[in-house]
Structures are given as structure tokens and as C-alpha cells.
C-alpha positions as CSV (number, residue, x, y, z in Angstrom):
1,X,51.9,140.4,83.1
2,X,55.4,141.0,81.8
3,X,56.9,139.8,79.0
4,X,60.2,139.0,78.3
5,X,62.7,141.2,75.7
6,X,64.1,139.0,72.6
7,X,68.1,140.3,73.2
8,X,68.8,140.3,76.9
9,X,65.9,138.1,78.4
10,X,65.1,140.5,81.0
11,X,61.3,141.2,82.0
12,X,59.4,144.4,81.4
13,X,56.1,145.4,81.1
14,X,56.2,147.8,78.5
15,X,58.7,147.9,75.3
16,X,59.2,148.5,71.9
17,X,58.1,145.6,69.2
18,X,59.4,144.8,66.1
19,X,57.0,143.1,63.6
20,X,57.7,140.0,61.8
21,X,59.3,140.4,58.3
22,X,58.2,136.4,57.5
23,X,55.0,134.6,57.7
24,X,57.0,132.3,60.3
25,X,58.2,134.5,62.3
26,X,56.5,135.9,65.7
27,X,56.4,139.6,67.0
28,X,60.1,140.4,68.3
29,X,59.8,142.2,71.7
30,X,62.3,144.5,73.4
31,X,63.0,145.8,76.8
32,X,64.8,148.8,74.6
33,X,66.1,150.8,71.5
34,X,69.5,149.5,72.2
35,X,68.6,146.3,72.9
36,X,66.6,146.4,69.4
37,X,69.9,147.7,67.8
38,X,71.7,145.1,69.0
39,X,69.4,142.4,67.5
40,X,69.8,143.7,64.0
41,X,73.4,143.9,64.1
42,X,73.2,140.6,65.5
43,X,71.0,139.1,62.7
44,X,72.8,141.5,60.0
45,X,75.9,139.4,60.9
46,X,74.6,136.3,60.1
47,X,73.0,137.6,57.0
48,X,76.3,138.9,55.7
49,X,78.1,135.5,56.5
50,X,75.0,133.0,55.2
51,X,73.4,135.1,52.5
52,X,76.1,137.9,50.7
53,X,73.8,138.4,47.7
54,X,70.4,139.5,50.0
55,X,73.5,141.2,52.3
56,X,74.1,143.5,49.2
57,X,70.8,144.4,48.8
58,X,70.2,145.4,52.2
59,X,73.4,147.9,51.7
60,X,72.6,148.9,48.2
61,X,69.2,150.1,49.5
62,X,70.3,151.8,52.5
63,X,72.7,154.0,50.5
64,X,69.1,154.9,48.2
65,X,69.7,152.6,45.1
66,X,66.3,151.6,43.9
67,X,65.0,148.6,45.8
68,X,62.0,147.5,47.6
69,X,62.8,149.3,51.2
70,X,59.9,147.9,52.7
71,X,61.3,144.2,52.8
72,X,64.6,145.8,54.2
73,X,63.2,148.5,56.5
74,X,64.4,147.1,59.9
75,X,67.6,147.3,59.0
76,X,68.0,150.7,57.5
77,X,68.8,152.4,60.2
78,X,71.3,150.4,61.6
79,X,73.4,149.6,58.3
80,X,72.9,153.8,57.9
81,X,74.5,154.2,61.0
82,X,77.5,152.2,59.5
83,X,77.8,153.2,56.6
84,X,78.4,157.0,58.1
85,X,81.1,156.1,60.3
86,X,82.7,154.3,57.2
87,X,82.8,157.7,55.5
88,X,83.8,159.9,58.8
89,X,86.7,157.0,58.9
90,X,87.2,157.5,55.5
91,X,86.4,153.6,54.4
């Protein structure tokens, strides 16, 4: 039985998962690591635009400020990837 990834809606039978960060939420599924990279930028996006205070904290713990890094943990390593092109491109 396949199942179906969360980012491009293509089937596969075996993928990678990401767990649910909210009691609401279901088990994400994904056909890759790039397709999983691509959900978090999407969902950082709409973080950034809808919530600029949580946003901050994602950053602020990314660059190793003290902050709960569990809550933010599926996001680390694609905000780290930012921010180290910001300083190769000197931003």
C-alpha cells in the first residue's frame, strides 16, 4: 500500500516522516529530503508573514540563543541553511 507525500502528492512506498509538532496535527509524510525541505520553507513563509514574534524565535534559536530547540527542531536546519548563505553574501 502506498502512501501519498505531503509536498508533491506523488505515491511511494517508503519515505521519510516528519512528526507532528501539535496535538492536532497528523504525521507529515514525504516522498523525499527535498520534498521535506521544501515544506518547511513553505510553512516558515507563512510563519514569518502570520506570526513575526514566534518567526524571531525560530531564528534566534537557530543562531544558538537560549531557547527551547525542541519546539523549533524541524526547522533548524533549514533556517541554518539561510542564515549561512546570508553571511557568505555578506547580509
Amino acid at each position: 500500500m502506498g502512501e501519498t507525500c505531503t509536498s508533491c502528492r506523488k505515491e511511494f512506498d517508503s519515505g521519510i516522516w516528519l512528526s507532528p509538532q501539535f496535538r492536532e496535527e497528523k504525521v507529515l509524510l514525504f516522498c523525499s529530503e527535498k520534498c521535506k525541505e521544501n515544506y518547511l520553507k513553505l510553512k516558515l513563509r507563512r510563519i514569518k508573514v502570520n506570526y513575526p514574534n514566534y518567526y524571531e524565535k525560530i531564528i534566534n534559536s537557530a543562531k544558538g540563543k537560549k531557547d527551547n530547540k525542541d519546539r523549533y527542531l524541524p526547522f533548524l536546519g533549514v533556517v541554518q541553511k539561510k542564515i549561512s548563505l546570508e553571511e557568505k553574501n555578506g547580509n
